[in-house]
N, C-alpha and C positions, 0 to 999 in steps of 0.2 A: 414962443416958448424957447426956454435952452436946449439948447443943443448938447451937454451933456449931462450926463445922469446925476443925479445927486451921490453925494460920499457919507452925507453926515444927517444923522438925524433931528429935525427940527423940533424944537419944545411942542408939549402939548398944548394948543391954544386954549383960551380959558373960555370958552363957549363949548367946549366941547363936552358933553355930558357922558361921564364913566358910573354905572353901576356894579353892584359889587353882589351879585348874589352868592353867600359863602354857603359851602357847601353843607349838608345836615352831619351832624357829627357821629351823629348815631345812625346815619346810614351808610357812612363812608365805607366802612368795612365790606359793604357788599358792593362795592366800586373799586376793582380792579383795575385799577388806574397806575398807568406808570409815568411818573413823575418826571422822567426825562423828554415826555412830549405834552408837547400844546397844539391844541388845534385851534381853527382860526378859521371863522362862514362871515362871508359878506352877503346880506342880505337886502331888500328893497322889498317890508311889507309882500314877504310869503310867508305870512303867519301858518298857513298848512304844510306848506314845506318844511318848515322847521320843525312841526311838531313832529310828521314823519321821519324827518334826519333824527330828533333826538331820540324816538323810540328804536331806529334802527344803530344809534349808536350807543341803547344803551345794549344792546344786543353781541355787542364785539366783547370778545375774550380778554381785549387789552383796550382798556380805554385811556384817552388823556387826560392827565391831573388838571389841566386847563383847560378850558374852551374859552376863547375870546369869540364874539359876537359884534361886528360892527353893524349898526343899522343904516342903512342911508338914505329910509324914509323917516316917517314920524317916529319911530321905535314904538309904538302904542302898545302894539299887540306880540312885539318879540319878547316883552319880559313872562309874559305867562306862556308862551309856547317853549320855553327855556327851563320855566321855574321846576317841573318836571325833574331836570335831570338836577340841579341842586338838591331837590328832594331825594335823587339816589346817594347823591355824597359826591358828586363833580363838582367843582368850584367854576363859576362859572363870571365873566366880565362883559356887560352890555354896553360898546360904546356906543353912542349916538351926536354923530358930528351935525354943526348947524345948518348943514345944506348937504345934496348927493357931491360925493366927492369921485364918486367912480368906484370899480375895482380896483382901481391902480393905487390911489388915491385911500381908500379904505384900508387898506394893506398894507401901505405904508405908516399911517397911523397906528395900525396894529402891532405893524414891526418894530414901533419907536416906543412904545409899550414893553414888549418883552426884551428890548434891548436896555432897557431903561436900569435891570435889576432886581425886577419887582419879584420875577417867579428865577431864583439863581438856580432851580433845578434842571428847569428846563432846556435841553440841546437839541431837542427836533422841532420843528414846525410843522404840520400839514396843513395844508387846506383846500377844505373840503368847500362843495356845491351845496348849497343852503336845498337844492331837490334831492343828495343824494340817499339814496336807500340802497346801504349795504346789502349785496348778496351771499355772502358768504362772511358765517363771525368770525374769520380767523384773517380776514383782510390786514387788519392793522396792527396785526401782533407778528404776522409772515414779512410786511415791508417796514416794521420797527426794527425787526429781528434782523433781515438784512441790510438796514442802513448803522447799527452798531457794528457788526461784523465788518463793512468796508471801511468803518473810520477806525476800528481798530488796526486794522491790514495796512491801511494808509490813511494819515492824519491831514492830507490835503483834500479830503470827500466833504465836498461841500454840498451835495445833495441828493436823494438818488429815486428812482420811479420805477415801474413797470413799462411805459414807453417811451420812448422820445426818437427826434430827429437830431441832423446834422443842419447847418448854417451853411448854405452855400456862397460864399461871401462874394461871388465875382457875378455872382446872378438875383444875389439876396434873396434867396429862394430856400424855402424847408423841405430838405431831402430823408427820407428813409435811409438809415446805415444800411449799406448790400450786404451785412450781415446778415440783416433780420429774414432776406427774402430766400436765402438759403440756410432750411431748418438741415441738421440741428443747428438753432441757435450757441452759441459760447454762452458760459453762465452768466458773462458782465461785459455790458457794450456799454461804449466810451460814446455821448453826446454830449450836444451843444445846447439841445431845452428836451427839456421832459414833460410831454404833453399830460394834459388832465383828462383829455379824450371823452367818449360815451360815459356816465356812470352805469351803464348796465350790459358797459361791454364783455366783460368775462368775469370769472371767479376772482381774479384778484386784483378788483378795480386799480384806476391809475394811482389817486392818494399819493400824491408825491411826498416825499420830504426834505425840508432844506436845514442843514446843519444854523443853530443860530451864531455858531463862530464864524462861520462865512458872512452871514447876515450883520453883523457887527461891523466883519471888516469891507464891505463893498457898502453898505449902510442900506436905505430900502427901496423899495420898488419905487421907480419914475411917476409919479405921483399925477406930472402934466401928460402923462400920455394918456390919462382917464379909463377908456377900455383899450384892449384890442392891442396883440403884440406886445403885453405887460410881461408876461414869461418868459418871451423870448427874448428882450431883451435882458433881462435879468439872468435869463441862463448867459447869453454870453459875455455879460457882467463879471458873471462870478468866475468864466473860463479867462478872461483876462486879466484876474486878480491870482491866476494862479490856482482856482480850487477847480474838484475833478465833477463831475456827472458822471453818476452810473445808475443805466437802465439794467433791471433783473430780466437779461435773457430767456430764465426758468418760468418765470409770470408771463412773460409778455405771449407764448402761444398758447395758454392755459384756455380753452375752450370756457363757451357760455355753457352754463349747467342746463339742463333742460328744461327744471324749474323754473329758470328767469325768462319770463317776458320780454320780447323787444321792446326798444323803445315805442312809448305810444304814441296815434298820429297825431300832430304838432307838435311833437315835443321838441322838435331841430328849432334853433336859432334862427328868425325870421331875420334875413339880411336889411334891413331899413338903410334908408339912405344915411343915417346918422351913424349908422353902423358902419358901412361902406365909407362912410368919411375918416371917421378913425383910423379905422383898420388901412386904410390908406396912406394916411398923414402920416401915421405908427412907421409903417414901412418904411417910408421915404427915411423915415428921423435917424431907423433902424441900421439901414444903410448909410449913410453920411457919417451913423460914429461907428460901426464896423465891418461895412462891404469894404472889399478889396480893390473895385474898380472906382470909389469916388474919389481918392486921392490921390 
């Protein structure tokens, strides 16, 4: 593979299958949708997960005028677990590429999509976990509300979360800001990747977002790193093009409500060896284009 990241977005291949479920016209009005965000679930046939993600997003106070949907299984069974929220008035896009192209991979396809023109409203990205079930509806209207506010403040924010780490580039290692471990936290920590974490780790899940002008100008996610260390390089991507990360201090010690449920048992990421090979490979690749001791 190469060794450095792509810049530029590659055409959409022509195997690639886009559907277009447009949203009900006559329901839009009761979708509360703001127009400046797109979200963005990569999936692999969890046709139940979806349906739960779309009833708990239609549940949020501020939803996105977009949803993109990549499948990268058969896509069978994602268009009716979706069709739902068209039927609220979300507009909603089903791509389904000819083969598993990964997270990485899937996401980049997505981003060459909305960089493409198609939706010019749109200046946020989120994306979400095809399992997650919002805890609290104010999730996405609380980290919309503060990822306008920082790009107003400063026009170099190119993406912002509830947590993230620093990059330790002589050790290539993910460190916690010593901010975070002495509360009170500041209301805005300066990182290197903003992690997606538990979904059901507190009231104001991770849900990151990434500005699509940053996304433009750094172009998409590493497509060949498949899984594993996709954010993180992408976060220091965008710290080397110049654009900022900021984690919400004020979110990040917001306690689990007592209504939510821990995670339930299996629900952690089974380490598999294919997993462990990425997630390794990723590292190595990680470091080579921005540790400080490889060069």
């Amino acid at each position: 593979m190469a060794i450095e990241p792509p810049t530029a977005f590659p055409p959409l291949p022509p195997e690639v299958r886009v559907v277009r479920l447009p949203a009900d016209g006559a329901a839009a009005g009761a979708w509360p949708a703001a127009s400046d965000l797109a979200a963005l679930v990569i999936t692999f046939e969890r046709e139940e997960g979806l349906r739960e993600l779309a009833a708990s997003l239609a549940g949020q106070t501020v939803r996105p005028g977009v949803l993109l949907a990549v499948d990268n299984g058969r896509g069978e069974g994602t268009r009716p677990a979706l069709a739902g929220l068209a039927a609220r008035g979300c507009e909603v896009l089903l791509v389904v590429p000819p083969r598993n192209l990964g997270p990485a991979g899937a996401t980049a396809l997505a981003m060459g999509l909305l960089a493409g023109g198609d939706f010019p409203a749109a200046e946020w990205l989120t994306i979400l976990n095809d399992d997650l079930v919002f805890n609290h509806p104010r999730v996405l209207e609380e980290m919309l509300a503060f990822a306008r506010q920082a790009a107003r403040d400063d026009p170099r924010v190119g993406a912002v979360g509830r947590v993230g780490h620093h990059f330790d580039r002589a050790w290539a290692r993910l460190r916690r800001p010593p901010e975070s471990s002495r509360p009170p936290l500041p209301p805005v920590l300066e990182v290197d990747y903003l992690t997606t974490g538990s979904a059901r780790a507190a009231i104001g899940q991770p849900v990151p977002m990434l500005r699509l002008a940053a996304v433009r100008d750094v172009g998409p996610f590493w497509a060949e790193l498949f899984i594993g260390m996709t954010e993180v390089e992408y976060g220091l991507r965008l710290r080397r093009g110049g654009w900022r990360l900021l984690a919400n201090g004020t979110m990040w010690r917001q306690p689990r409500p007592a209504s939510v449920p821990p995670d339930p048992p299996g629900s952690r990421i089974v380490r598999t060896p294919w997993r462990r090979y990425y997630s390794t490979r990723n590292l190595v690749v990680v470091a080579r284009v921005y540790g400080r001791w490889w060069t």
